[in-house]
C-alpha positions as CSV (number, residue, x, y, z in Angstrom):
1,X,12.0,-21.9,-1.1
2,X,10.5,-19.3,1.2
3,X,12.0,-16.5,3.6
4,X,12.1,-18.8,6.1
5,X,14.1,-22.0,4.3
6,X,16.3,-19.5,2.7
7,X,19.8,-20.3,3.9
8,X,21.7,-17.3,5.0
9,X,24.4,-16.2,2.7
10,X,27.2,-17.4,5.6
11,X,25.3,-20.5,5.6
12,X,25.3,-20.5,1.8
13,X,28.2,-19.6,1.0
14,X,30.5,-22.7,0.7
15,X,28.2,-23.9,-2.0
16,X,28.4,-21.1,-3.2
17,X,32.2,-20.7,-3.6
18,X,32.1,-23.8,-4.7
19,X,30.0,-23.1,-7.6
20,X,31.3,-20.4,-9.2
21,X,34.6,-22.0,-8.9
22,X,33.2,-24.9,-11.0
23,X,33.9,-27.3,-8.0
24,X,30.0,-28.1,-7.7
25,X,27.2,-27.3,-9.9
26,X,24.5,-25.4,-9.8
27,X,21.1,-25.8,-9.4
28,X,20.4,-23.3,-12.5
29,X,22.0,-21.6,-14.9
30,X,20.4,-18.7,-17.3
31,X,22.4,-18.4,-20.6
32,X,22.1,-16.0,-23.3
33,X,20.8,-13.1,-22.3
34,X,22.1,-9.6,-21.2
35,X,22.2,-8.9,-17.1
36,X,21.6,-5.3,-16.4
37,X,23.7,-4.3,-13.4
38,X,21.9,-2.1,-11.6
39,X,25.5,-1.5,-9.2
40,X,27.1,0.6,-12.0
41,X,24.0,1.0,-14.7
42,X,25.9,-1.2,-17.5
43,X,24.4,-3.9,-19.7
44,X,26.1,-6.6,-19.7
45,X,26.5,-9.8,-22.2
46,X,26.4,-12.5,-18.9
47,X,25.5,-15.3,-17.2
48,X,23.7,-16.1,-14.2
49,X,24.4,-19.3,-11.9
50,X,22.2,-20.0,-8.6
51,X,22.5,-22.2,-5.9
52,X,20.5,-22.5,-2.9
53,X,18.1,-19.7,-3.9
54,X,21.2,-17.0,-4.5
55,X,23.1,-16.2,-6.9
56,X,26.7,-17.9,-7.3
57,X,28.4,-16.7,-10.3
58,X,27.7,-13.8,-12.1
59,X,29.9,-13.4,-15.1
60,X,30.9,-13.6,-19.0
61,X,30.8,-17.7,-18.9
62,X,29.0,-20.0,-16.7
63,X,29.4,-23.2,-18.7
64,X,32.0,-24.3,-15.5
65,X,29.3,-24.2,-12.9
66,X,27.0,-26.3,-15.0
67,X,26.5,-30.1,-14.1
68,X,24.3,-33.0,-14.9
69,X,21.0,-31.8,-13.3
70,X,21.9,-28.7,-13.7
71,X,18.6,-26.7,-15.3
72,X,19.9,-24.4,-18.2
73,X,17.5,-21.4,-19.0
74,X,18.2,-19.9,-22.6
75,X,17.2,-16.3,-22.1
76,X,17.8,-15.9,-25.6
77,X,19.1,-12.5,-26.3
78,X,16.5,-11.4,-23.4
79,X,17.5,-8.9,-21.0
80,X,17.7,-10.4,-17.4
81,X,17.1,-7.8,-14.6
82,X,16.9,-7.7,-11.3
83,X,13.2,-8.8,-9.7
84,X,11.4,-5.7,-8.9
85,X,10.6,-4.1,-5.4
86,X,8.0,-2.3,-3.9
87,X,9.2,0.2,-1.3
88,X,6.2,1.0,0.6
89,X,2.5,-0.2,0.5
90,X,-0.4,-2.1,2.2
91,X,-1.4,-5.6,1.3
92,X,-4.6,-4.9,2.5
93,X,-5.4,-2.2,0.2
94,X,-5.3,-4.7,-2.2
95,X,-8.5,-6.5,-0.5
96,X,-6.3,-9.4,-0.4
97,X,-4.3,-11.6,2.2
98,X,-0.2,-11.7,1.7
99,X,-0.9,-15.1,-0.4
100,X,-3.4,-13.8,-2.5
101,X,-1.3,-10.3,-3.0
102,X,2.4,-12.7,-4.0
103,X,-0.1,-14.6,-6.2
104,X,-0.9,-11.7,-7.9
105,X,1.7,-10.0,-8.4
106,X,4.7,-12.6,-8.9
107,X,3.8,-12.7,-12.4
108,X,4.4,-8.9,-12.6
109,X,8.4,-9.6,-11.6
110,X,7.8,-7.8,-7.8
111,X,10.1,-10.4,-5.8
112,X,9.9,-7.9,-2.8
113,X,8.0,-5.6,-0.9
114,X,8.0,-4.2,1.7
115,X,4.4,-3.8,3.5
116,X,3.0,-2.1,6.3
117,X,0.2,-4.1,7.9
118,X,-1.5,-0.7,9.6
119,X,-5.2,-1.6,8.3
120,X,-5.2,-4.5,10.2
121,X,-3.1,-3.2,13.1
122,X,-5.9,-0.8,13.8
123,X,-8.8,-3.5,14.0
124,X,-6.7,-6.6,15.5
125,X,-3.8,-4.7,17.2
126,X,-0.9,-6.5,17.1
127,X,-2.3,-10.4,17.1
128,X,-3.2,-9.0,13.4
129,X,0.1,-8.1,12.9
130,X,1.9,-11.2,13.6
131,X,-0.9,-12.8,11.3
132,X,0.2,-11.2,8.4
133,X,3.5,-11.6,9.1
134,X,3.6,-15.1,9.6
135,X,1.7,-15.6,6.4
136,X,4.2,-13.7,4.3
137,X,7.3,-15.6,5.7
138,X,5.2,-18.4,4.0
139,X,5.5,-17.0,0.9
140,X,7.8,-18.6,-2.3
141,X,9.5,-14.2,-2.4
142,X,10.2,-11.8,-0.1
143,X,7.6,-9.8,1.8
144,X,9.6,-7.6,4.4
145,X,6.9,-6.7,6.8
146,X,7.5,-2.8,8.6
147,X,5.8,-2.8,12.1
148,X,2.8,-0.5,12.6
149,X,3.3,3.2,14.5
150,X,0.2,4.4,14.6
151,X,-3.0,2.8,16.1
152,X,-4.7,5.3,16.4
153,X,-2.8,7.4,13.6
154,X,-4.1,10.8,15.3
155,X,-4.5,10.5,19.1
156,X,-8.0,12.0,20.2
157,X,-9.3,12.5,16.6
158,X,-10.3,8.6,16.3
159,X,-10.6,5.7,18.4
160,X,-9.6,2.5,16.4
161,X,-10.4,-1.8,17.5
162,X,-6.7,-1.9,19.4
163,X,-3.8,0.6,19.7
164,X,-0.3,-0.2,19.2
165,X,2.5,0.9,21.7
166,X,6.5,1.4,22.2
167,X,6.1,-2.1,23.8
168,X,4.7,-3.7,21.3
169,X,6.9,-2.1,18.6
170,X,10.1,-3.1,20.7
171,X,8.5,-7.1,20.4
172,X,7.5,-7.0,16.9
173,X,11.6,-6.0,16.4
174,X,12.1,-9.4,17.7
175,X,10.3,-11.2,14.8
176,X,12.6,-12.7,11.9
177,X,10.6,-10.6,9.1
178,X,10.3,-7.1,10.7
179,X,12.5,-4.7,9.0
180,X,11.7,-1.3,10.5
181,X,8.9,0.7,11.5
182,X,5.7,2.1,9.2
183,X,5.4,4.8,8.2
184,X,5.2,7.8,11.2
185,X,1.8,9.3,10.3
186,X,1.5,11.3,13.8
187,X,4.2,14.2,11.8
188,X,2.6,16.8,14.7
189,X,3.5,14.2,17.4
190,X,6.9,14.3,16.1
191,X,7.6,17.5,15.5
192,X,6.1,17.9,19.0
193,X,8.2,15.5,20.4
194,X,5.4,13.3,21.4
195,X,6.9,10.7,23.9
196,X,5.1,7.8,22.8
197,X,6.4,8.8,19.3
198,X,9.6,9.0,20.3
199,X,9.5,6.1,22.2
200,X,8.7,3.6,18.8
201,X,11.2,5.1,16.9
202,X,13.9,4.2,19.8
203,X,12.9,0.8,19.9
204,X,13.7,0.5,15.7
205,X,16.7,2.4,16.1
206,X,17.9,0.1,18.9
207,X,17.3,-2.7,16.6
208,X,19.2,-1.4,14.1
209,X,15.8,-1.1,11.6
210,X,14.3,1.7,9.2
211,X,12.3,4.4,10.5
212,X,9.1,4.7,7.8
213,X,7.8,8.0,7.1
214,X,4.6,10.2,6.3
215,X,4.4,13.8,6.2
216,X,1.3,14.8,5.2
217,X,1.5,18.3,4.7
218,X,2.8,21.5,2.4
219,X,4.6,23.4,5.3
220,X,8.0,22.4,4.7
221,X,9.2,25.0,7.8
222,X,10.0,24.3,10.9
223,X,7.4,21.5,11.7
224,X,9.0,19.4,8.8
225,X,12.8,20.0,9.7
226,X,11.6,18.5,13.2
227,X,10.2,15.7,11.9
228,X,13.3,15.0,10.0
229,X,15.1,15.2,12.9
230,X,13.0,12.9,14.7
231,X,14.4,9.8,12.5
232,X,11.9,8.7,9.8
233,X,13.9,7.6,7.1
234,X,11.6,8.2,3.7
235,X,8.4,9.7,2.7
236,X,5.9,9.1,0.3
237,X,2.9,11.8,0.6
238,X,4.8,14.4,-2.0
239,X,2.9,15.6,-4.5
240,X,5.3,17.7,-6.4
241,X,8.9,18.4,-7.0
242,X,9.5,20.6,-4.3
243,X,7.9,17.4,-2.1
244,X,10.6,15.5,-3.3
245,X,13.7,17.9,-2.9
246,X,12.8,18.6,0.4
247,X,12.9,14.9,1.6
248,X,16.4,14.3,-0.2
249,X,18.1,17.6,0.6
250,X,17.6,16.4,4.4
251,X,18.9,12.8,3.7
252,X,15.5,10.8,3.3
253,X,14.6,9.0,0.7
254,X,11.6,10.4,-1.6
255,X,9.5,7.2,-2.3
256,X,7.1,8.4,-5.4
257,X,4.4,6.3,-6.0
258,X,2.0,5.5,-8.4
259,X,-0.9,3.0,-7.3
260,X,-4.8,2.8,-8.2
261,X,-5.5,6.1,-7.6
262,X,-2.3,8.3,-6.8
263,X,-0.5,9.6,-9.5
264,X,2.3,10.9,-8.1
265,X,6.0,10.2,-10.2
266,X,5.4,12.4,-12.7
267,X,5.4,15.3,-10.9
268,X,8.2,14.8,-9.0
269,X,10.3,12.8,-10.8
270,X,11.7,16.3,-12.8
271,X,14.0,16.5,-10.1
272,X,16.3,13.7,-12.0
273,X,15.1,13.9,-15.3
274,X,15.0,18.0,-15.4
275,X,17.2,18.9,-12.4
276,X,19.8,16.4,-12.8
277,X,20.0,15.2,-9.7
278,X,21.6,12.1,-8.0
279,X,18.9,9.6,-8.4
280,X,19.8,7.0,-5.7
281,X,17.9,8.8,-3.0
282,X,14.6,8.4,-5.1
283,X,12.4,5.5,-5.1
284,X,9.5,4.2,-6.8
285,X,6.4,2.6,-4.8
286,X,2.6,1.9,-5.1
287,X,0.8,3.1,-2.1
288,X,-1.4,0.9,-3.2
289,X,-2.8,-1.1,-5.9
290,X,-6.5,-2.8,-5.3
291,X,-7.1,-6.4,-7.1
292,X,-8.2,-4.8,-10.5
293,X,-4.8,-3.3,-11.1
294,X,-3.0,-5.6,-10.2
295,X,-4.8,-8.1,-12.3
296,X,-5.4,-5.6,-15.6
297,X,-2.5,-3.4,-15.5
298,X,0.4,-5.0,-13.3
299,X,2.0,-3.9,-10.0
300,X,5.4,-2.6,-10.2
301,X,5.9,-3.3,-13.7
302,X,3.7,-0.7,-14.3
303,X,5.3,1.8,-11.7
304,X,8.3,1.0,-13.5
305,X,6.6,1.4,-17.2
306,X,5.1,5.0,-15.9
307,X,8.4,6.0,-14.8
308,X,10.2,5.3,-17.5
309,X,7.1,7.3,-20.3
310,X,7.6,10.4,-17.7
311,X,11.2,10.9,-19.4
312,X,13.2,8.9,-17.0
313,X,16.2,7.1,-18.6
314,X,15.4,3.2,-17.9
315,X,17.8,2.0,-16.5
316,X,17.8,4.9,-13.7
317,X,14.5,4.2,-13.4
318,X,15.1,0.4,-13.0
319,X,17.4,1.1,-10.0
320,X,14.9,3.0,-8.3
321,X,12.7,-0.2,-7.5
322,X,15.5,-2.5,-7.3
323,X,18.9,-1.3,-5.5
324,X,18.1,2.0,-4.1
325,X,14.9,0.4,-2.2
326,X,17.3,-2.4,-1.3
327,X,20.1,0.1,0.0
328,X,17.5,2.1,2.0
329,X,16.2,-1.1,4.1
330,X,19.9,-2.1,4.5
331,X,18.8,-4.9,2.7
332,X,21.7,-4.2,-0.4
333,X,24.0,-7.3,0.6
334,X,20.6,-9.6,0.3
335,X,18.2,-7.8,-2.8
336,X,18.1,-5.7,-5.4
337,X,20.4,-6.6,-7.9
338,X,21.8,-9.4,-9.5
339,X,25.5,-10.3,-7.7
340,X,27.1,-12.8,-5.9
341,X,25.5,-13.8,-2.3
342,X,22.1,-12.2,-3.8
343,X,18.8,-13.3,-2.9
344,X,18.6,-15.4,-6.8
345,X,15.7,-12.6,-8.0
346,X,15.1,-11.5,-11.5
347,X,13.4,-11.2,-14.6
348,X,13.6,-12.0,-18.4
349,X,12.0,-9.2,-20.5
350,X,12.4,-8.5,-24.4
351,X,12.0,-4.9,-24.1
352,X,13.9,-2.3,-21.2
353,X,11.0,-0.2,-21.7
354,X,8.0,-1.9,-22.3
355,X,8.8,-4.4,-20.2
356,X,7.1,-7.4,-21.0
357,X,7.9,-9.9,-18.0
358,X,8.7,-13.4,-19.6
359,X,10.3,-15.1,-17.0
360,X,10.3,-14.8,-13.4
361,X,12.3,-16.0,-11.0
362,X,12.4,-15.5,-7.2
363,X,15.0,-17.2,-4.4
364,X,15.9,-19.3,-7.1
365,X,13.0,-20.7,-8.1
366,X,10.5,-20.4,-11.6
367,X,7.8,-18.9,-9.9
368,X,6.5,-17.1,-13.1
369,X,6.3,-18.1,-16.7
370,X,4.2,-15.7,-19.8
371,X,2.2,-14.2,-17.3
372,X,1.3,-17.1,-15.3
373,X,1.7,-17.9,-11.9
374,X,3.4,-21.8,-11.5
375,X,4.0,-21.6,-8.1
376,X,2.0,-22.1,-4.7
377,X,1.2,-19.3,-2.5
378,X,0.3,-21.1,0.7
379,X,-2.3,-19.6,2.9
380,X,-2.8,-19.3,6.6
381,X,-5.5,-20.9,8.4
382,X,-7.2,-17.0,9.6
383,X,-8.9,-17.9,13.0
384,X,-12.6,-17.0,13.8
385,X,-11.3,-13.9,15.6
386,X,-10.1,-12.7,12.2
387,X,-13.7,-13.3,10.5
388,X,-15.7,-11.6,12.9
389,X,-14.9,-7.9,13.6
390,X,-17.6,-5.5,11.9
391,X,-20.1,-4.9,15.1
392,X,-22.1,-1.7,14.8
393,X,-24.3,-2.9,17.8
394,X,-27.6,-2.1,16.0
395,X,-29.5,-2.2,13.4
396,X,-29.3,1.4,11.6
397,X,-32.0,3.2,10.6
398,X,-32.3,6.0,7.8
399,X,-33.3,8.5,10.6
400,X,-29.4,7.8,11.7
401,X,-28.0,9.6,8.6
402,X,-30.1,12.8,8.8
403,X,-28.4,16.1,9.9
404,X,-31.0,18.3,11.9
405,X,-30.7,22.0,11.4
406,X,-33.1,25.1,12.0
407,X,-34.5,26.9,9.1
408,X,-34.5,27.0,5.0
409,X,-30.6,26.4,4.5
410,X,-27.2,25.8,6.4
411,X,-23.8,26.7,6.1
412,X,-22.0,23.5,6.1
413,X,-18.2,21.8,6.2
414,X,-18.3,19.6,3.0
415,X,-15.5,17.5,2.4
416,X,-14.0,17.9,-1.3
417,X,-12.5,15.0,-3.2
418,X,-9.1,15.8,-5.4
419,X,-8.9,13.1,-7.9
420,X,-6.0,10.8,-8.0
421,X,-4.8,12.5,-4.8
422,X,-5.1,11.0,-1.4
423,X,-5.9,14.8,-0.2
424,X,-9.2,16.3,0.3
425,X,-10.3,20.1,0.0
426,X,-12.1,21.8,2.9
427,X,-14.8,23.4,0.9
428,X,-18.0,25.6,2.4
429,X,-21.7,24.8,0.6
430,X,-25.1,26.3,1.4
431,X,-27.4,23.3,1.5
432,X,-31.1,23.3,1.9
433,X,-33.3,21.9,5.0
434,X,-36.2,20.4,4.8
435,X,-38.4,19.1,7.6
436,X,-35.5,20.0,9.9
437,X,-33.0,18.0,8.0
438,X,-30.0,19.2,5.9
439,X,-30.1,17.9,2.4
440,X,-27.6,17.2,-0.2
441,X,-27.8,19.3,-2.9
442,X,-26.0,19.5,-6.6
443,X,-22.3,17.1,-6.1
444,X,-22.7,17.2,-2.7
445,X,-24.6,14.0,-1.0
446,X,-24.1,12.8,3.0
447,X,-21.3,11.0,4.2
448,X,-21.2,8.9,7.7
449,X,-18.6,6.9,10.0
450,X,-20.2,4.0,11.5
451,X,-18.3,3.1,14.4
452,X,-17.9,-0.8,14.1
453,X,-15.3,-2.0,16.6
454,X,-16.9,-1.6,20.2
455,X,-20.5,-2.2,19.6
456,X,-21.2,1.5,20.3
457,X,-23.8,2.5,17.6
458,X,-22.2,5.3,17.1
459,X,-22.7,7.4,13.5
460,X,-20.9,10.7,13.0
461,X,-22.4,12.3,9.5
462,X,-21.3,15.3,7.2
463,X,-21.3,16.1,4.0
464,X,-18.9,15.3,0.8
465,X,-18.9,16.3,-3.0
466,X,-16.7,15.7,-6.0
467,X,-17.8,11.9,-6.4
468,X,-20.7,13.1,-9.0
469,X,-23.6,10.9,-7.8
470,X,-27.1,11.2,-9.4
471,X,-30.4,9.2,-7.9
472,X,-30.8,7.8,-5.0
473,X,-28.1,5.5,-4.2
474,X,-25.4,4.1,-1.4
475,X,-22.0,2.5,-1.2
476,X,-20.4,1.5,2.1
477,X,-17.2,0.6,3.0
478,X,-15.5,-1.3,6.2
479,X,-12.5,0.1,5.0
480,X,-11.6,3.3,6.0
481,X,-8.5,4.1,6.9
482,X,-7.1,4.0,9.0
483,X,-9.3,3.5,12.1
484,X,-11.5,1.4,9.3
485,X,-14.9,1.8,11.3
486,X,-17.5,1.6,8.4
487,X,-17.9,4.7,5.9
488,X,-21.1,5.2,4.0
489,X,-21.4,7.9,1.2
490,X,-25.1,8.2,-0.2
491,X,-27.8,10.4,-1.8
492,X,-30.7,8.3,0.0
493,X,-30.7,7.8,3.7
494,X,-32.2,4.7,3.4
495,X,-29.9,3.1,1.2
496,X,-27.2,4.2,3.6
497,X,-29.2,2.0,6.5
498,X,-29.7,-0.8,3.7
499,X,-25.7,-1.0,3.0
500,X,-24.5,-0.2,6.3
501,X,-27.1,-3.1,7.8
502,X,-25.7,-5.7,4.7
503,X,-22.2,-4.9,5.9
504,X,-22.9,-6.2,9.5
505,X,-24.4,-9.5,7.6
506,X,-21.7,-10.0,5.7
507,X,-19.0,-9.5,8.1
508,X,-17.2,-6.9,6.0
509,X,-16.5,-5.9,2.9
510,X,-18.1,-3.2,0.1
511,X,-21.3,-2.6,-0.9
512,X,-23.8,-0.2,-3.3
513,X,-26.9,0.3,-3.5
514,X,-29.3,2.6,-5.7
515,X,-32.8,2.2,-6.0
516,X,-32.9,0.3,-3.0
517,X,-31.1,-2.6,-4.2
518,X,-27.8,-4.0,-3.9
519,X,-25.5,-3.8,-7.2
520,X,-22.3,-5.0,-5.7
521,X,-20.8,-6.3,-3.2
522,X,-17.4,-7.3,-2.6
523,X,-17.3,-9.7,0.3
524,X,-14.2,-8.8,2.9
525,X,-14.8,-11.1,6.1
526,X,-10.9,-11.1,6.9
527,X,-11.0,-8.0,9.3
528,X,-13.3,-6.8,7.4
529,X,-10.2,-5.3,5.3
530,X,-9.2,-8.9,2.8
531,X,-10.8,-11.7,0.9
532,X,-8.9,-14.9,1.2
533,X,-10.2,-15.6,-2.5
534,X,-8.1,-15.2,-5.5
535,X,-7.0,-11.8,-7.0
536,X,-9.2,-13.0,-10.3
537,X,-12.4,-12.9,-8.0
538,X,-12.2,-10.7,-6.0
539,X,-11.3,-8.1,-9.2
540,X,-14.2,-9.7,-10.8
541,X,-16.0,-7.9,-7.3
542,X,-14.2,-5.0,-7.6
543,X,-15.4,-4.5,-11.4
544,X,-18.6,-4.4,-10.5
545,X,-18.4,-2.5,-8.1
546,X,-17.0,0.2,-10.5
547,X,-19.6,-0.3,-12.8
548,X,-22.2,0.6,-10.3
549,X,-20.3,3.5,-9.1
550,X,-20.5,4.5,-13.0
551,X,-24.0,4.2,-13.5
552,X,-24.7,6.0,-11.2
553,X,-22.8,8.8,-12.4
554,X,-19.2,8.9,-10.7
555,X,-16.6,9.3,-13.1
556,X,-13.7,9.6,-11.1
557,X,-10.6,7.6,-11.8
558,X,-10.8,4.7,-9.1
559,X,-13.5,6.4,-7.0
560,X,-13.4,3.8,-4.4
561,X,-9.5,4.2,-3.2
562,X,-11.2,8.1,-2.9
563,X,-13.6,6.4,-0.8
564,X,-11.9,4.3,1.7
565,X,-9.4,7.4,2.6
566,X,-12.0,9.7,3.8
567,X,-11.5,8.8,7.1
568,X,-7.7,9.4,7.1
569,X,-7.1,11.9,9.5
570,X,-3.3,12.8,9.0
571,X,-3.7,13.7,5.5
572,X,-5.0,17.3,5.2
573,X,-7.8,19.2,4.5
574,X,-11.1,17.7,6.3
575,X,-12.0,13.9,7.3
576,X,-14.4,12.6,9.1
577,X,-13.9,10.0,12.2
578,X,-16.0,8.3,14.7
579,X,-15.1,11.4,17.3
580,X,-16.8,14.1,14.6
581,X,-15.4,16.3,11.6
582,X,-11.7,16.7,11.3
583,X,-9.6,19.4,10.3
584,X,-5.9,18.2,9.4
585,X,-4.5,21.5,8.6
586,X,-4.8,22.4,12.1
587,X,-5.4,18.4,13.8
588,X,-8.6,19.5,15.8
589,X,-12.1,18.7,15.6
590,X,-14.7,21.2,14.0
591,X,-18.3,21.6,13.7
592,X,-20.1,20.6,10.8
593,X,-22.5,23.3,10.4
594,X,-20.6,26.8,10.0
595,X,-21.7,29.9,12.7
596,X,-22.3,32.9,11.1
C-alpha cells in the first residue's frame, strides 16, 4: 500500500462499515494489547481491526470482524500506539533520498512526516521538487511534502541554482501530496509585507493548506506580531520558553525539535511541564537527523524518548508527535491516532517510556518487525540532470582562499559557532598577516563559499572559530544551506583547493582533508545534497567523517550539521554567502575586515 493506492476513507468506507459490523472480515486484527487513545489520553484494554490500510473497528472485542484469512497479531499485553510523526524536517539533511529516509526510519515507528524539500528547491528549482515528491508518494507510509517559500531564502544576500515563485507555489498546490507551504524563512519580508511573500502565502491559503513557519530571531516586538499576522501557522527556531509561549499565545503551533545537532525541547517544553499549559498547541519535530542518528539512535522515537526524560508526562508527550501534528495539517480525520476511518498507523512497544518499537505497522501493512525493515522502499530513477549540479567553473587554487590585508594584524568579522544551536555569534578577533595575508590564529581558521551553480568561480572567504581544529587540515561541504554553493572550513589553504577541487570530481558530497590527504568522503551526487545508497552506508560515511573531524581536534557534538548551516542567512548572527559576509541581525551585507 502507498499514498497513492490508499483508498480514500469515502471510498473505503463500506468495507469499512462492513467490518466492524462483523458483515466482512478484516484484513488484520491486533489482539491483546492496550490502545492508547491519544483523542482523550486513556489507555485502553482494545482491539484493533484494519481493512484497506485503515482502521475499521476500534473497540473492547474484535473477534466479530475476524474471518478465515484474516491475520491475527497477538500484541500480548503490549501497548499499541499510534505511529509517530514528524512535524517538520528535511529529507535531505539526512543525506538521503525519500526511500532511503522511509527505509530508515520505518523501523523507528515514524509513519509520517511532513518534509520540506528546500535543499533541493534551491539547486533544482521546482523540477527537484516534484522529484521528491513523486518519490515519497511511492513510498509504503506517509510523507506529506510542504512546498518550498524561499529560493533564495534572503533576496540580495545569496543567489541560489533556481528561485521559486507565487506561480510555482500556486502549481505545486495542485499536486496530490502537497500539504501547505515550508517554512517562511524571509520573517523581514513578511513583517515588511514583501509582495512576493505575500503572494505564496495566498496561493496556500486559497488551497485551503498550512502556512509553515520560521522566525529566526529574539525580538518578539512588533516585527514578530507582523509576521504572525501574515499567516505562518508554526515555528520551530525557539530556543527557550519564552520562544515557545510567544508562538502559542498568538495561535501558532510551537514545533520543538530535537535532531542531530539542535537541542531544543528541553528548554521549552517547561511551558507544559512547569507552566501547566494546554499542551495541544505544542509539537515535537527533528529539524533534522543525518544518517548516523537515524541509524544509532532512532528518529522520532528518540524525540519522543527525550521528551518524555525532560519531565513530560508520556502520554502528553505521545500526542505531541501524533494528534496534535495531525490536527495542525488538518490531517486529524486521516493520522494521528488510532480510530475509525484512520490511516491503519501504529506501534507495539513494551514500555510507554522507553519505548522499545516492536511492531510496526503503516497503512495497514507490517512494514517493521524487532528493528528491521521487511518492507520495500522503492526508488526513483533520478535523471542525469539530478547527478550533475556542483560546477565551480575552475580549478581552485590555494591562492583563492587567502584574505589580503595591509600590515602586522587585522581587525576581523569571525563567525562563532554555538554548539547544538543552529545560531552563530558575531564575534571580533585580531588576527595576524603575514606576506599580506590574514591568518588564522588560536580557534579561529578560514572559511569560504564556493559558488557552484552558474559556473562563476566565484569564492567569498572569512573567518570562523569554535570548531577547535589543530594542523593543517580541510573539510568541504556542497551542502550549505540553503543556497548550498560549496562551503570549505580549513587551517591550510591548500587543503581547502584539494577538497573543494575533489568535490567537483565527485559531483557532490563531503570531504576532509589534513595533511594533504583525504580522510573521508561521503559521496552525495544526487544534487549534490543525497546519496541514493542505503542509510547503513552512507552512516558508515558519515562515521568517518566524524572521526576525522575528531582527530583533528573538533569536539563539538555533530560538528558537521554546525558546518552545513553556515551559510544560512535568516538565522542570526553572521553567515557567509556567495554575495560576501552577512549580518542577520540587521539582513545586510558587511565587510570582513573591521575599520577602525
Amino acid at each position: 500500500m502507498t499514498p497513492d493506492t490508499l483508498p480514500s476513507w469515502p471510498e473505503a468506507a463500506p468495507t469499512l462499515i462492513a467490518v466492524a459490523a462483523g458483515r466482512a472480515p478484516a484484513e488484520t486484527v491486533v489482539r491483546g494489547g492496550r490502545v492508547v487513545c491519544v483523542h482523550t489520553r486513556e489507555v485502553l484494554e482494545w482491539e484493533v481491526a484494519i481493512a484497506r490500510g485503515r482502521f475499521a473497528y476500534v473497540g473492547p472485542d474484535a473477534s466479530h470482524c475476524i474471518g478465515p484469512d484474516t491475520r491475527v497479531i497477538d500484541a500480548a499485553g503490549r501497548y499499541v500506539i499510534p505511529g509517530l510523526c514528524d512535524a517538520h524536517m528535511h529529507v535531505e539533511s539526512g543525506m538521503l533520498t525519500p526511500a532511503g529516509f522511509c527505509a530508515a526510519v520505518l523501523p523507528h515507528g515514524t509513519t509520517t512526516m511532513f518534509t520540506d524539500p528546500h535543499e533541493i528547491a534551491n539547486v533544482m528549482g521546482l523540477a527537484g521538487v516534484r522529484l521528491m515528491h513523486d518519490e515519497a508518494r511511492m513510498q509504503p507510509c506517509s510523507m506529506f511534502v510542504q512546498m518550498p517559500s524561499c529560493a533564495p531564502s534572503a533576496p540580495g544576500l545569496e543567489t541560489t541554482g533556481h528561485e521559486i515563485t507565487p506561480e510555482d507555489v500556486a502549481e505545486a498546490m495542485t499536486w496530490p501530496g502537497i500539504v501547505g507551504l515550508g517554512e517562511m524563512m524571509n520573517f523581514p519580508g513578511v513583517a515588511a509585507g514583501d509582495p512576493k511573500m505575500l503572494a505564496e502565502m495566498a496561493a496556500t491559503a486559497r488551497a485551503g493548506r498550512t502556512i509553515g513557519g520560521h522566525y529566526a530571531s529574539p525580538d518578539l516586538g512588533p516585527a514578530f506580531h507582523a509576521y504572525a499576522a501574515g499567516g505562518p501557522a508554526d515555528d520551530h527556531e525557539g530556543t527557550c520558553e519564552a520562544d515557545a509561549l510567544a508562538r502559542v499565545r498568538q495561535g501558532m503551533r510551537s514545533m520543538m525539535r530535537l535532531g542531530s545537532a539542535w537541542y531544543d525541547v528541553e528548554s521549552q517544553i517547561t511551558a507544559v511541564t512547569e507552566r501547566g499549559l494546554d499542551p495541544r498547541n505544542f509539537v515535537l519535530c527533528t529539524d533534522d537527523c543525518m544518517a548516523g542518528t537515524l541509524m544509532n539512535d532512532g528518529h522520532m522515537d528518540r524525540v519522543l524518548r527525550h521528551a518524555i526524560a525532560c519531565g513530560c508526562d508520556p502520554l502528553v508527550a505521545l500526542q505531541m508527535c501524533t494528534i496534535n501534528t495531525a490536527s495542525h495539517f488538518g490531517l486529524e480525520r486521516e493520522i494521528g491516532s488510532i480510530a475509525p476511518g484512520r490511516r491503519a498507523d501504529l506501534i507495539l512497544t513494551s514500555d510507554l517510556r522507553d519505548l522499545p518499537v516492536e511492531h510496526v505497522i503503516a497503512l495497514g501493512q507490517t512494514v517493521a518487525e524487532g528493528g528491521r525493515l521487511v518492507a520495500e522502499c522503492p526508488h526513483l530513477d533520478w535523471p542525469a540532470a539530478a547527478r550533475d549540479t556542483v560546477h565551480p567553473g575552475r580549478v581552485l587554487e590555494a591562492r583563492d582562499f587567502a584574505v589580503v590585508a595591509e600590515g602586522s594584524q587585522a581587525r576581523v568579522r569571525v563567525i562563532g559557532v554555538v554548539e547544538n544551536q543552529a545560531p552563530t555569534r558575531a564575534l571580533s578577533r585580531d588576527l595576524p598577516v603575514r606576506d599580506g595575508t590574514i591568518e588564522g590564529a588560536d580557534d579561529t581558521c578560514h572559511i569560504a563559499l564556493v559558488e557552484r551553480h552558474r559556473g562563476t568561480g566565484r569564492v567569498v572567504n572569512a573567518f570562523v572559530a569554535g570548531f577547535g581544529y589543530e594542523g593543517p587540515m580541510a573539510m568541504a561541504s556542497t551542502v550549505a544551506h540553503d543556497s548550498h554553493h560549496m562551503i570549505v572550513v580549513g587551517t591550510s589553504r591548500e587543503d581547502m583547493a584539494r577538497a573543494a577541487n575533489r568535490l567537483a570530481e565527485v559531483g557532490g558530497g563531503v570531504t576532509f582533508w589534513a595533511d594533504g590527504k583525504e580522510r573521508a568522503l561521503v559521496p552525495l551526487p544526487i544534487a549534490g545534497l543525497m546519496s541514493d545508497a542505503p542509510a547503513a552506508e552512507v552512516a558508515a560515511c558519515t562515521d568517518r567523517l566524524g572521526q576525522a573531524m575528531r582527530d583533528a581536534g573538533c569536539t563539538l557534538n555533530n560538528a558537521y550539521m554546525q558546518h552545513s548551516l553556515l551559510a544560512l542567512v535568516v538565522i542570526p548572527e553572521l553567515r557567509i554567502s556567495d554575495l560576501g559576509l552577512v549580518d542577520v541581525t540587521k539582513f545586510e551585507l558587511t565587510d570582513l575586515i573591521e575599520t577602525p
